[in-house]
N, C-alpha and C positions, 0 to 999 in steps of 0.2 A: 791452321798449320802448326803440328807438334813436333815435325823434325826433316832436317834435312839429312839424304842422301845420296852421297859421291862413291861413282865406282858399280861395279858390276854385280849383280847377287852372286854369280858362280866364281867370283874372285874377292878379292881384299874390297871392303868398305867402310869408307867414313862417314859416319851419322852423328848432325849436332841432334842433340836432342834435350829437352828437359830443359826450359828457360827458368830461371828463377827472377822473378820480379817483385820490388818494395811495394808500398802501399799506392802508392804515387803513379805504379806500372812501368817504373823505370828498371829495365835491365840489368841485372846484380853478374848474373854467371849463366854457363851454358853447359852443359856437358856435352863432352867428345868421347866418343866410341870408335875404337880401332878393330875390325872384326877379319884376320889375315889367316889364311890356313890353319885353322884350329885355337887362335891366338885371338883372345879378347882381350883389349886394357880398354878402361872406364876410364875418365878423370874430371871433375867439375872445371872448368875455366874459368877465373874469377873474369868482368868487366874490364876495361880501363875508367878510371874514375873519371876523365874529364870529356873522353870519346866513346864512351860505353865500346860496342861491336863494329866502329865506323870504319877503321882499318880492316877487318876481317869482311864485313860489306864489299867496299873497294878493291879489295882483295878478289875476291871472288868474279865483282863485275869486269875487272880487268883482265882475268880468264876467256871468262865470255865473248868480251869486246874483242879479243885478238885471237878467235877460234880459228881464225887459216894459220896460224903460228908465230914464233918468235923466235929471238937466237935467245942462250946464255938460260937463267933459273929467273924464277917468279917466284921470291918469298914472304913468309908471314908470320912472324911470329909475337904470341901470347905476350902481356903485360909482366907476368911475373915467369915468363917462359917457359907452361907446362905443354902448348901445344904451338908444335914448329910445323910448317908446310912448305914443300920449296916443291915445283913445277915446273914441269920442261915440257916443251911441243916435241912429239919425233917427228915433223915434219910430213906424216904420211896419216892424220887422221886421227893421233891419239894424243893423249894428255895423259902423263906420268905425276903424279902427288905423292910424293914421297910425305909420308906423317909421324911425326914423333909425338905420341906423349910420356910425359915426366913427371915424378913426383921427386924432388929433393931437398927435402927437408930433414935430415941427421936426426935420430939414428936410420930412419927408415928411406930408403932412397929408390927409386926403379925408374926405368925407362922402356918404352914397345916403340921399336919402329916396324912400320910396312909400305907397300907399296901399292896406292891404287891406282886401278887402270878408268880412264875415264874417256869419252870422246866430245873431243872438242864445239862440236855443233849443239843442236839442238839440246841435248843430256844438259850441256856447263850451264847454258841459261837459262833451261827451267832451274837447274839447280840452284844458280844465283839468283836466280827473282824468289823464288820460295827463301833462299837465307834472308833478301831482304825485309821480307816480312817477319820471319824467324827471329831475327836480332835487330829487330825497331827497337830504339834506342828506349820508345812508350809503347805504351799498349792500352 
């Protein structure tokens, strides 16, 4: 498994893709792809150094787990905050992800947001069992 993707092919989609792993096979970074009407941003996501991808896992299976819905946002955001996700049920079968990524580091600074459409059932859990394996912490 070389990447995951959420969201729809004829609509906005996010793909982690492109694991980078130490010698050791432990998880460094990921890259995130934001692909929204004509709008591509790229961005590496570094790890967290003590949890590698274990919040963005949990993140993920917690989608899944609550695929009949929820009230309020389901958020997640990056170590050093270059990719934000916040998630809301509409209550009738879909799951909305909002995705930012960022680069802000002076002089050079940018940001892409979009919106993917995703459905709560079967789609969110392959897609989180596949991140699971995507962002194991080894390999």
């Amino acid at each position: 498994m070389d990447e995951v993707r959420f969201g729809h092919e004829m609509g906005a989609t996010l793909t982690l893709h492109d694991p980078q792993r130490g010698e050791d096979g432990e998880l460094s970074s990921i890259v995130a792809t934001l692909d929204c009407d004509g709008l591509r941003a790229t961005k590496r996501v570094s790890a967290h150094y003590a949890s590698c991808m274990d919040a963005l896992i949990a993140y993920f299976d917690d989608l899944a787990e609550h695929w009949q819905g929820w009230d309020s946002y389901k958020s997640y955001k990056s170590l050093e905050g270059d990719l934000t996700l916040t998630a809301r049920h509409d209550g009738t079968g879909h799951v909305f992800l909002d995705v930012e990524l960022q680069w802000d580091h002076p002089p050079i600074e940018w940001s892409a947001k979009g919106q993917v459409l995703t459905d709560p059932g079967a789609q969110m859990a392959e897609a989180a069992a596949a991140a699971q394996l995507l962002l194991a912490r080894f390999q």
